[in-house]
Biopython code that builds the backbone (N, CA, C, O; Angstrom):
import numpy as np
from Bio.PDB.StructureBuilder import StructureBuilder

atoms = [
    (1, "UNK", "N", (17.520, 11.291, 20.083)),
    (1, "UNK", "CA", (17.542, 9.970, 20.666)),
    (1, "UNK", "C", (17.051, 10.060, 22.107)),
    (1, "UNK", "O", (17.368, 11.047, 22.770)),
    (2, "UNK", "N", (16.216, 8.989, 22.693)),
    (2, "UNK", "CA", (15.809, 9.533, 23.962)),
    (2, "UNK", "C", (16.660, 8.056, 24.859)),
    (2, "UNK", "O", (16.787, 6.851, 24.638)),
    (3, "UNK", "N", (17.068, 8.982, 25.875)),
    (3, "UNK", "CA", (18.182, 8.244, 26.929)),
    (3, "UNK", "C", (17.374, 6.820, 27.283)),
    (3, "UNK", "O", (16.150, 6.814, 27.157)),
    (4, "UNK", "N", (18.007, 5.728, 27.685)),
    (4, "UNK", "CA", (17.656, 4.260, 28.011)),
    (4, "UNK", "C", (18.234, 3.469, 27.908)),
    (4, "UNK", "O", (19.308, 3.565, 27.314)),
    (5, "UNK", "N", (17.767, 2.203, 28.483)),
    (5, "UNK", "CA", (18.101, 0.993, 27.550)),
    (5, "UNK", "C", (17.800, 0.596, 26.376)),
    (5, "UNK", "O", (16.572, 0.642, 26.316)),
    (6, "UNK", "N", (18.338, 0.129, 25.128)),
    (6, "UNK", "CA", (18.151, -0.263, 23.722)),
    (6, "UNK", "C", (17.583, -1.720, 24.078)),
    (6, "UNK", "O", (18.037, -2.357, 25.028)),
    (7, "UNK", "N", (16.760, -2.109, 23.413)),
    (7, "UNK", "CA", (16.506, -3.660, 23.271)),
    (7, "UNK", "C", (16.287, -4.307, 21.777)),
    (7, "UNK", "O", (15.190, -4.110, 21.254)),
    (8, "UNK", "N", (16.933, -4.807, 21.308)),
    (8, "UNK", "CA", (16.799, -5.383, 20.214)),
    (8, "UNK", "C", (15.280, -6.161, 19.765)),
    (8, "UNK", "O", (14.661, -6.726, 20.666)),
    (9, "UNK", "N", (14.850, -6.164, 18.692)),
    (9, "UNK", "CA", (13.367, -6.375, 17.885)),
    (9, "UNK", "C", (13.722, -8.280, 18.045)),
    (9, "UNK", "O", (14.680, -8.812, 17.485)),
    (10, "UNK", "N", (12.713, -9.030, 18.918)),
    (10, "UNK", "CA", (13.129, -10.351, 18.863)),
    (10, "UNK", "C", (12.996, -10.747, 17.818)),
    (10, "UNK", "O", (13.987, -11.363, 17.425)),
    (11, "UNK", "N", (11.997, -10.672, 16.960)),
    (11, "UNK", "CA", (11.445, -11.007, 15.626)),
    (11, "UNK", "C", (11.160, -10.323, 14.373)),
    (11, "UNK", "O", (10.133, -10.589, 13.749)),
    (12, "UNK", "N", (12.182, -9.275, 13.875)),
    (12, "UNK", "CA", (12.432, -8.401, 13.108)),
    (12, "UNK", "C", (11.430, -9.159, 11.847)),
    (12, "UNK", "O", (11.087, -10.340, 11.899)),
    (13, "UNK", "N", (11.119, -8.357, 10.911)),
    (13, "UNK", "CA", (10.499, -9.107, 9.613)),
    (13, "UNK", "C", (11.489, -7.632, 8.464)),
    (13, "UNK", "O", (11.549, -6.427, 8.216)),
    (14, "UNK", "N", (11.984, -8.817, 8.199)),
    (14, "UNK", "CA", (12.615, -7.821, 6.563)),
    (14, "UNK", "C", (12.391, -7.594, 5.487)),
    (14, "UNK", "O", (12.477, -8.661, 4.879)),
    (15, "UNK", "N", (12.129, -6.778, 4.807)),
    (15, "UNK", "CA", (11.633, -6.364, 3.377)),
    (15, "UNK", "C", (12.154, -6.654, 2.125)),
    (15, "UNK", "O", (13.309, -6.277, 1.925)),
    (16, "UNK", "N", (11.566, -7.242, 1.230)),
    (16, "UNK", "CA", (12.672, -7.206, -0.208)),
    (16, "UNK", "C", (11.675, -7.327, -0.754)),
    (16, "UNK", "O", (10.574, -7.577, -0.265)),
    (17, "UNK", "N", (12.142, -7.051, -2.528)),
    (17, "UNK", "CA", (11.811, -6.866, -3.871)),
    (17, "UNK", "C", (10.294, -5.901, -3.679)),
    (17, "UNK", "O", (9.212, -6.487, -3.696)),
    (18, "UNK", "N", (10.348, -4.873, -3.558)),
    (18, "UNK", "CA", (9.680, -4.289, -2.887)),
    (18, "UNK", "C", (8.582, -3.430, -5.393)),
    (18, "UNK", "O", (8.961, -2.974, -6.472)),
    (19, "UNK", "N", (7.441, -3.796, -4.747)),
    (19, "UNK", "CA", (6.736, -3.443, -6.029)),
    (19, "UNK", "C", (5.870, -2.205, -6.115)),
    (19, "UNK", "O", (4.954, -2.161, -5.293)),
    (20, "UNK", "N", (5.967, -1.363, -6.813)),
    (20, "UNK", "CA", (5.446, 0.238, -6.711)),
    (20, "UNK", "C", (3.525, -0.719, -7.349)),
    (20, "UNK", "O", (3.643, -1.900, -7.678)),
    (21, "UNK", "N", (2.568, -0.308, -7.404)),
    (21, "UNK", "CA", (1.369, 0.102, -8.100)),
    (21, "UNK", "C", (0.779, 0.964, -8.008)),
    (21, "UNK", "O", (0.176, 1.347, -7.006)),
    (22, "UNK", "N", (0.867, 1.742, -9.675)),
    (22, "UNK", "CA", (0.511, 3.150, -9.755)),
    (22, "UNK", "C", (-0.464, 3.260, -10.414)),
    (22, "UNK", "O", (-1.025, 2.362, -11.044)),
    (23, "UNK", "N", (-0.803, 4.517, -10.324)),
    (23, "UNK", "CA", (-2.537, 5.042, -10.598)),
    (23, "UNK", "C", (-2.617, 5.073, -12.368)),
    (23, "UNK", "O", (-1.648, 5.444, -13.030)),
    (24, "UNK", "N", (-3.488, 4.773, -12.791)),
    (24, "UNK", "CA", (-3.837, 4.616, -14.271)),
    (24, "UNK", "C", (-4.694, 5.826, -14.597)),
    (24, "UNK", "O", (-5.071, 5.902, -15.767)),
    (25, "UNK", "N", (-5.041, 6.729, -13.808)),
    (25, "UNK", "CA", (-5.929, 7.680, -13.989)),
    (25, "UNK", "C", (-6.048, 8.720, -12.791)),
    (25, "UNK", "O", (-6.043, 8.393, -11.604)),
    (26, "UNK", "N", (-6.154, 10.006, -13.266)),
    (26, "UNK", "CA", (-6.112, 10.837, -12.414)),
    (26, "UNK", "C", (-7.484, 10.592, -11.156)),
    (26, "UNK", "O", (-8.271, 9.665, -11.351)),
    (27, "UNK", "N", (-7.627, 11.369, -10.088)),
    (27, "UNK", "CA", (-8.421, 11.542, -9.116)),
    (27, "UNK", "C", (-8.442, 11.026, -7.839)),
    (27, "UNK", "O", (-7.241, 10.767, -7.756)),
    (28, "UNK", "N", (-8.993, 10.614, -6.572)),
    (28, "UNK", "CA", (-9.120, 10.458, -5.475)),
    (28, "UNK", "C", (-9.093, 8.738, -5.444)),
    (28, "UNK", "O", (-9.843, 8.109, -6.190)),
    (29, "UNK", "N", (-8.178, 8.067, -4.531)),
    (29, "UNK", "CA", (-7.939, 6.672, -4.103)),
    (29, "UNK", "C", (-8.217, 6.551, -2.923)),
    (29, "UNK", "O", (-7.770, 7.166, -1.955)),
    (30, "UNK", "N", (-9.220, 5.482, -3.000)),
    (30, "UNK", "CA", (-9.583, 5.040, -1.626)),
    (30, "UNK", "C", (-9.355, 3.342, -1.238)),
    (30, "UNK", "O", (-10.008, 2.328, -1.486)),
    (31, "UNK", "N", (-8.102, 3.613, -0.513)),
    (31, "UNK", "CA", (-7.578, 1.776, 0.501)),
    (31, "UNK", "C", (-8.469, 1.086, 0.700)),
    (31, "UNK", "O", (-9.302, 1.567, 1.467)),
    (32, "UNK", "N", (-8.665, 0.153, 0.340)),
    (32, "UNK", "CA", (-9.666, -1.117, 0.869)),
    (32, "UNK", "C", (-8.338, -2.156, 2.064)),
    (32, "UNK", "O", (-8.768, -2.665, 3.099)),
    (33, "UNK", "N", (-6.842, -2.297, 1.677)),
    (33, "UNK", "CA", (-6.755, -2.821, 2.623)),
    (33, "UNK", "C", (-5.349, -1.724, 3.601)),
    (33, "UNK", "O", (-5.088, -0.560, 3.298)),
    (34, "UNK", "N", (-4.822, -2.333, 4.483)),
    (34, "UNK", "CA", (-4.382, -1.442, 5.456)),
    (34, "UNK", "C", (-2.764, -1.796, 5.274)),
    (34, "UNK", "O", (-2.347, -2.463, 4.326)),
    (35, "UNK", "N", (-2.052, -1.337, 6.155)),
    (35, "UNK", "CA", (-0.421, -1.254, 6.167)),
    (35, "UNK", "C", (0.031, -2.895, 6.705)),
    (35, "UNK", "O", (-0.623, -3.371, 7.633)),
    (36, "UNK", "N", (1.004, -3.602, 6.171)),
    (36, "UNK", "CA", (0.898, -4.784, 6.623)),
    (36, "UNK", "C", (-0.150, -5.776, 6.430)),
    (36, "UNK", "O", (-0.335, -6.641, 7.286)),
    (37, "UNK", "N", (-1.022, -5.701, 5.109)),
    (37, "UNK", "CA", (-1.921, -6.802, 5.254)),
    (37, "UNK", "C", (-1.238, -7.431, 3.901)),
    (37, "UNK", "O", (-0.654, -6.782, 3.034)),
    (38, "UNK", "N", (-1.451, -8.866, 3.927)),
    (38, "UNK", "CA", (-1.258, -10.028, 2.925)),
    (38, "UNK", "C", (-2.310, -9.983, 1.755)),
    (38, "UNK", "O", (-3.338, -10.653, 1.849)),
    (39, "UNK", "N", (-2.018, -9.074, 0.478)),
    (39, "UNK", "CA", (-2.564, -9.452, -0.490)),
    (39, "UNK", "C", (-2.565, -10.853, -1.531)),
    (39, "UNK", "O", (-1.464, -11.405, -1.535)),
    (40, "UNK", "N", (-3.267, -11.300, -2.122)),
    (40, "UNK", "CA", (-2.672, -12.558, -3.622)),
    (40, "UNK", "C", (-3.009, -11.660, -4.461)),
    (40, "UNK", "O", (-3.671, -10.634, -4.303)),
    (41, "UNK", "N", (-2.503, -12.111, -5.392)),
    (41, "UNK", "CA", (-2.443, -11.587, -6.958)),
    (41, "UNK", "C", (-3.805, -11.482, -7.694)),
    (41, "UNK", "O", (-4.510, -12.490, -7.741)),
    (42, "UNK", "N", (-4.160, -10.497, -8.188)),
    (42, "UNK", "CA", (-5.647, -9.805, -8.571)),
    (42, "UNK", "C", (-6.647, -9.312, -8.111)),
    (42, "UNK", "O", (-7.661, -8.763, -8.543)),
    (43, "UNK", "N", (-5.907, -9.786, -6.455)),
    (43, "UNK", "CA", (-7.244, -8.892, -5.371)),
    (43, "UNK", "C", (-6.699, -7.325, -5.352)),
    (43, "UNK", "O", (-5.614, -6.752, -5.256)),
    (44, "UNK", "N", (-8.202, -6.948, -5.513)),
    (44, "UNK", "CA", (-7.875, -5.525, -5.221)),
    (44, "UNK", "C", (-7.821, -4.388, -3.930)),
    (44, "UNK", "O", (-8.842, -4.231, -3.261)),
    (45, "UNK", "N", (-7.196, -3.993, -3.772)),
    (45, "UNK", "CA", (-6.353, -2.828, -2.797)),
    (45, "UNK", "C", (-7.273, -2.148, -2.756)),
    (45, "UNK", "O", (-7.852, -2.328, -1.685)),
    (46, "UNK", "N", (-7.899, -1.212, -3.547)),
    (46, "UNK", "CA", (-8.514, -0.074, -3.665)),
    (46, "UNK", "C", (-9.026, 0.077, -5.090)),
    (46, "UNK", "O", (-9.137, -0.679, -6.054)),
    (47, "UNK", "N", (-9.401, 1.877, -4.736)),
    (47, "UNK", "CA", (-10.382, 1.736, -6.076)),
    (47, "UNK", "C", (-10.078, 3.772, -6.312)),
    (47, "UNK", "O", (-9.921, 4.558, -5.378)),
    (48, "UNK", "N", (-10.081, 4.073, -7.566)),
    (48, "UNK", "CA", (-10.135, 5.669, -7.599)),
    (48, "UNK", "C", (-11.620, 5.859, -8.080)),
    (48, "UNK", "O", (-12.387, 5.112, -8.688)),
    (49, "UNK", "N", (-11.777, 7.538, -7.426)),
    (49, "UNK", "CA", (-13.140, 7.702, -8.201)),
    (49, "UNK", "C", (-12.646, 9.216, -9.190)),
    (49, "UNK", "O", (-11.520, 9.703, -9.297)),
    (50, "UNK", "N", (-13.559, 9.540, -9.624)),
    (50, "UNK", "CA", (-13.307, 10.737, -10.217)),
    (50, "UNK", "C", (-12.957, 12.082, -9.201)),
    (50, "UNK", "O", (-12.334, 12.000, -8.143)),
    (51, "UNK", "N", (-13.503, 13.302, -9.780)),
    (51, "UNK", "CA", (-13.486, 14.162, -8.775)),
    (51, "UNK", "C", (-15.174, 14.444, -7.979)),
    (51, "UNK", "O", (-15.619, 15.108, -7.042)),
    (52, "UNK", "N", (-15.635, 13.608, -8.884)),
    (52, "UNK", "CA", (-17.282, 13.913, -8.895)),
    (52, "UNK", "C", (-18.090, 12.747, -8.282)),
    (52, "UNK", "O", (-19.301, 12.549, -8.373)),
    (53, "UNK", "N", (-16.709, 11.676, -7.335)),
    (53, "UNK", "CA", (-17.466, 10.409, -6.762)),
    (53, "UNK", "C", (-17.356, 9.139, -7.642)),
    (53, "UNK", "O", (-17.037, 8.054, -7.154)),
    (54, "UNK", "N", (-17.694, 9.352, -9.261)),
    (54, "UNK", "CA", (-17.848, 8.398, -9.893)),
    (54, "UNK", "C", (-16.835, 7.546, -9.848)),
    (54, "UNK", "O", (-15.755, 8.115, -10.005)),
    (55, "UNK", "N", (-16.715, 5.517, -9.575)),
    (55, "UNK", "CA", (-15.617, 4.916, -9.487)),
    (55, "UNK", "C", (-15.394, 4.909, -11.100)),
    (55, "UNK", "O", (-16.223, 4.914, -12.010)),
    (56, "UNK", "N", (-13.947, 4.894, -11.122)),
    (56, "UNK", "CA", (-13.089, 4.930, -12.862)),
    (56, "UNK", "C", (-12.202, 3.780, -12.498)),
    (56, "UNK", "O", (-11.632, 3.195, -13.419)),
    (57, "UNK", "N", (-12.049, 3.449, -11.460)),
    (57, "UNK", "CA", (-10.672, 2.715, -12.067)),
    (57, "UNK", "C", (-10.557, 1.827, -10.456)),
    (57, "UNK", "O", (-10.709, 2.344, -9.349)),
    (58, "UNK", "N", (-10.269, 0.478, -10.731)),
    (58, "UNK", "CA", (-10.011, -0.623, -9.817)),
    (58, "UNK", "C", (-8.096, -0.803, -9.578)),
    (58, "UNK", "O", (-7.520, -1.208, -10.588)),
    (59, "UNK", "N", (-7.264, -0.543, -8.434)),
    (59, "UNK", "CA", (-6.365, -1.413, -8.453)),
    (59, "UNK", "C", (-6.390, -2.547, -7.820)),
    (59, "UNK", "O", (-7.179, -2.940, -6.960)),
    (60, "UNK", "N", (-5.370, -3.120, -8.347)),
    (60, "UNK", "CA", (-5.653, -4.847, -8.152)),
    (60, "UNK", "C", (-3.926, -5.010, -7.666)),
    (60, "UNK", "O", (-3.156, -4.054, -7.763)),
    (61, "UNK", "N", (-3.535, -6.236, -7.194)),
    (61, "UNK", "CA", (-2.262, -6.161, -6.527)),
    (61, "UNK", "C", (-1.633, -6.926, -7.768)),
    (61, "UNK", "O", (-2.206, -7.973, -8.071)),
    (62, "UNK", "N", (-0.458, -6.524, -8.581)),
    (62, "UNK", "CA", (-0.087, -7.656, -9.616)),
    (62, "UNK", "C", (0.695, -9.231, -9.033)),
    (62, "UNK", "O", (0.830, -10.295, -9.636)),
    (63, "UNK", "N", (1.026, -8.913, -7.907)),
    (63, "UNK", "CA", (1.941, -10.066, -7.307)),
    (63, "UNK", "C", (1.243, -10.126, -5.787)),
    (63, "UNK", "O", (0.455, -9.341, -5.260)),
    (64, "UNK", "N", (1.844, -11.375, -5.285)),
    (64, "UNK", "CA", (1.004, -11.907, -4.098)),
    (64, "UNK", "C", (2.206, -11.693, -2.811)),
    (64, "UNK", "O", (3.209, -12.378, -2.613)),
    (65, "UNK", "N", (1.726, -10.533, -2.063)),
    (65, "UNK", "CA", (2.328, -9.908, -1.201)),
    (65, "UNK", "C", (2.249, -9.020, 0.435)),
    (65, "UNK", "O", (1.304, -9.041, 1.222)),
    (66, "UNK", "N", (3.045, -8.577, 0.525)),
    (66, "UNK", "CA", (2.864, -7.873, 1.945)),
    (66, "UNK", "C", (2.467, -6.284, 1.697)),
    (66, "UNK", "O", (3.365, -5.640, 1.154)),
    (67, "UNK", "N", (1.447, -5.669, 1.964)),
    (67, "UNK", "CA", (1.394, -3.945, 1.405)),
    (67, "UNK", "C", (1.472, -3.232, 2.454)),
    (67, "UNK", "O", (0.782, -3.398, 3.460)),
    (68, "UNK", "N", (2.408, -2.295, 2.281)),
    (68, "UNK", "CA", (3.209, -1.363, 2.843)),
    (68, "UNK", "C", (3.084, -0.139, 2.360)),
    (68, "UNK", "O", (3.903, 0.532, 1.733)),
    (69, "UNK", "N", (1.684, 0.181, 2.792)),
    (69, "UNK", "CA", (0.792, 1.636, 2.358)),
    (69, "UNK", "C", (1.717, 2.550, 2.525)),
    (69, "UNK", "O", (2.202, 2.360, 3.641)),
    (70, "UNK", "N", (2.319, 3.620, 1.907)),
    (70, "UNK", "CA", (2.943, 4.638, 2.128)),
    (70, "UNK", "C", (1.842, 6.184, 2.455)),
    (70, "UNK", "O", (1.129, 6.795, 1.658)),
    (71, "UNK", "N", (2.079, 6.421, 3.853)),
    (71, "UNK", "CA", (1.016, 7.971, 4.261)),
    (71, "UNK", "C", (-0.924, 7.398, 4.062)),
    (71, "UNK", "O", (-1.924, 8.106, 4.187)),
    (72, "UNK", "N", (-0.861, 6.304, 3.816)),
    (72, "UNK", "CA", (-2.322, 5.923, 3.231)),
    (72, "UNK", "C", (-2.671, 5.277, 4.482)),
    (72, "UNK", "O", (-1.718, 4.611, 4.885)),
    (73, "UNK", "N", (-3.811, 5.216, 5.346)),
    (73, "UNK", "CA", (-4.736, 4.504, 6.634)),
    (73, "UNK", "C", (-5.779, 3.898, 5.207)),
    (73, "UNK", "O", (-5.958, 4.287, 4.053)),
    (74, "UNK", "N", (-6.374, 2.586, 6.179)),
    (74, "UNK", "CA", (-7.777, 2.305, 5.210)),
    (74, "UNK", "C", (-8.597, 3.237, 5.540)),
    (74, "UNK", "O", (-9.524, 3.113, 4.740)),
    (75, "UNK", "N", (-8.865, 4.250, 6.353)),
    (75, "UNK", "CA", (-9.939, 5.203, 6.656)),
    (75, "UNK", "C", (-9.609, 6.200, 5.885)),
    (75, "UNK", "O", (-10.361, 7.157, 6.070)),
    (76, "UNK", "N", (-8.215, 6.525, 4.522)),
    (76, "UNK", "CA", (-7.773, 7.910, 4.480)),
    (76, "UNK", "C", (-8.171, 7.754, 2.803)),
    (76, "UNK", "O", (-8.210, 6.620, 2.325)),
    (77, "UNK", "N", (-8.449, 8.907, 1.979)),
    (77, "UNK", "CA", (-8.434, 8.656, 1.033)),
    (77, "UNK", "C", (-7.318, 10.144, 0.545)),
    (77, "UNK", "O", (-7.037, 11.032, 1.350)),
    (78, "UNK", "N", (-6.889, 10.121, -0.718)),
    (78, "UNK", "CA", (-5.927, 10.845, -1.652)),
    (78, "UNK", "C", (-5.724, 11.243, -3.030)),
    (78, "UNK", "O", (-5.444, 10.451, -3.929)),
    (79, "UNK", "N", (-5.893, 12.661, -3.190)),
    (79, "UNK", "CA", (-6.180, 12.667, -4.574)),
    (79, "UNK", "C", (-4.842, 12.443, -5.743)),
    (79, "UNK", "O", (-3.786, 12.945, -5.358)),
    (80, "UNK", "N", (-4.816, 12.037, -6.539)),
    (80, "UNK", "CA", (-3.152, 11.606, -7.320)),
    (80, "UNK", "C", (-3.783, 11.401, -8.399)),
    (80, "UNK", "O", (-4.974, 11.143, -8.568)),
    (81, "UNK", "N", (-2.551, 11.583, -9.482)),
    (81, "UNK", "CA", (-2.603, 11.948, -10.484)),
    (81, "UNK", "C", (-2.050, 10.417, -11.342)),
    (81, "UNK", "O", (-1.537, 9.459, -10.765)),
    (82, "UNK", "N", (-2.315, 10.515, -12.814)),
    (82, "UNK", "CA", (-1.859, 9.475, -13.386)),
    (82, "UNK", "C", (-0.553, 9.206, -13.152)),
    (82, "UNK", "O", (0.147, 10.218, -13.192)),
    (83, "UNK", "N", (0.344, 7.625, -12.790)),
    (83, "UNK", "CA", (1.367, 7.379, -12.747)),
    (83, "UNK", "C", (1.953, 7.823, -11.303)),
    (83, "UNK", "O", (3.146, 7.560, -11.155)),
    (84, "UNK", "N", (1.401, 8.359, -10.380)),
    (84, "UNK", "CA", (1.280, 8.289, -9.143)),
    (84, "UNK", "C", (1.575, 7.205, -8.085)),
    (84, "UNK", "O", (0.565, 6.510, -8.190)),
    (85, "UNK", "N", (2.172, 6.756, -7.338)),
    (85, "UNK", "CA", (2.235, 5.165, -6.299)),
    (85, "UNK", "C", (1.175, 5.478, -5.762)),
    (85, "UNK", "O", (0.840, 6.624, -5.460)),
    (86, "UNK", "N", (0.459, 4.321, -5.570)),
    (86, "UNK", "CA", (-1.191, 3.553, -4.890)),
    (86, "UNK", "C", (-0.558, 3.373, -3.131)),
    (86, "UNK", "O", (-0.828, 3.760, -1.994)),
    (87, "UNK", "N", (0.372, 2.573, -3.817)),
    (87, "UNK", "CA", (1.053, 1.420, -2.894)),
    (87, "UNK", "C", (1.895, 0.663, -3.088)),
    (87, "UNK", "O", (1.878, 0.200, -4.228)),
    (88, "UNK", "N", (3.082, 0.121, -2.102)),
    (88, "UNK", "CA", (4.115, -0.253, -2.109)),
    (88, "UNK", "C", (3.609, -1.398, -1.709)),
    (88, "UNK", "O", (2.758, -1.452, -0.821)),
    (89, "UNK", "N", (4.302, -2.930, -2.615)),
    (89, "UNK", "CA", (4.395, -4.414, -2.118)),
    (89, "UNK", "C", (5.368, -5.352, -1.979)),
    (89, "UNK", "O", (5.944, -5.932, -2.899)),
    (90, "UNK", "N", (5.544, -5.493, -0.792)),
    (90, "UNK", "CA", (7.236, -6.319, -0.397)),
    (90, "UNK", "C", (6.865, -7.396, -0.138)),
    (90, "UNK", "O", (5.811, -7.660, 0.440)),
    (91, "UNK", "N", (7.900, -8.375, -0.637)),
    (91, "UNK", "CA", (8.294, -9.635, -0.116)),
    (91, "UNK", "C", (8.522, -9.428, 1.526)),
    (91, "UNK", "O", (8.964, -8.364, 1.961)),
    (92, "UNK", "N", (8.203, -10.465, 2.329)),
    (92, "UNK", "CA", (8.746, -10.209, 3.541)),
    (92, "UNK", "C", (9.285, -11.591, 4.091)),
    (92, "UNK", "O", (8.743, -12.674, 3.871)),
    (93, "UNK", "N", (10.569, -11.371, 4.928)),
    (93, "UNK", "CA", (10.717, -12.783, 6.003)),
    (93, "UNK", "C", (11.784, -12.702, 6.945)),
    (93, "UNK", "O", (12.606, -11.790, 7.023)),
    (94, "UNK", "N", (11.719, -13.591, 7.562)),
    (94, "UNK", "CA", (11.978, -13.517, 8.747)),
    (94, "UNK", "C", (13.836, -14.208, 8.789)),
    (94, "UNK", "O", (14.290, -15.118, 8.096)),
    (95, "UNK", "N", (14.552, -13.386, 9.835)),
    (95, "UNK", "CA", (15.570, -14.134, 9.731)),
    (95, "UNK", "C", (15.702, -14.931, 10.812)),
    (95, "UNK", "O", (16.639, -15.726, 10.883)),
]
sb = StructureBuilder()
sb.init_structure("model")
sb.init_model(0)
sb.init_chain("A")
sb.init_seg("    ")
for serial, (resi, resn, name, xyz) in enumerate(atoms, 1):
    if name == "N":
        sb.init_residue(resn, " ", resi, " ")
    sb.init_atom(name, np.array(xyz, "f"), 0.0, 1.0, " ", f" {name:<3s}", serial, name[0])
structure = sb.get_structure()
């Protein structure tokens, strides 16, 4: 803990019903959007390619939400395996 004053978050934003989307196919995922951005329902997040570049597989967001990239930048890509998390999508609001 580093010594100070504490100040409380004026405008906290809180998380709920929080939705996993996982990989349908093995190989490398690359973010199209970033930590905190507002998806709707069928736009897609990202995309995997093979190991060889080729795109295989589109994710798409199933619900219309807040994404809360886990270790993922839009500049970063990751190789994962089938059944793998893409990305995490929360409800969010404010109290």
């Amino acid at each position: 803990m580093l010594s100070g004053p504490v100040s409380p978050v004026e405008h906290p934003l809180w998380l709920s019903r929080v939705s996993l989307v996982t990989s349908e196919l093995d190989g490398v995922f690359y973010p199209l959007v970033g930590p905190e951005a507002y998806v709707s329902q069928g736009m897609k997040i990202g995309y995997v390619t093979d190991y060889f570049g080729k795109k295989v597989w589109d994710a798409t967001s199933p619900i219309a939400r807040t994404t809360t990239l886990r270790r993922v930048r839009r500049d970063d890509a990751r190789a994962l395996q089938i059944g793998r998390g893409v990305a995490f999508l929360s409800g969010t609001y404010r109290r």
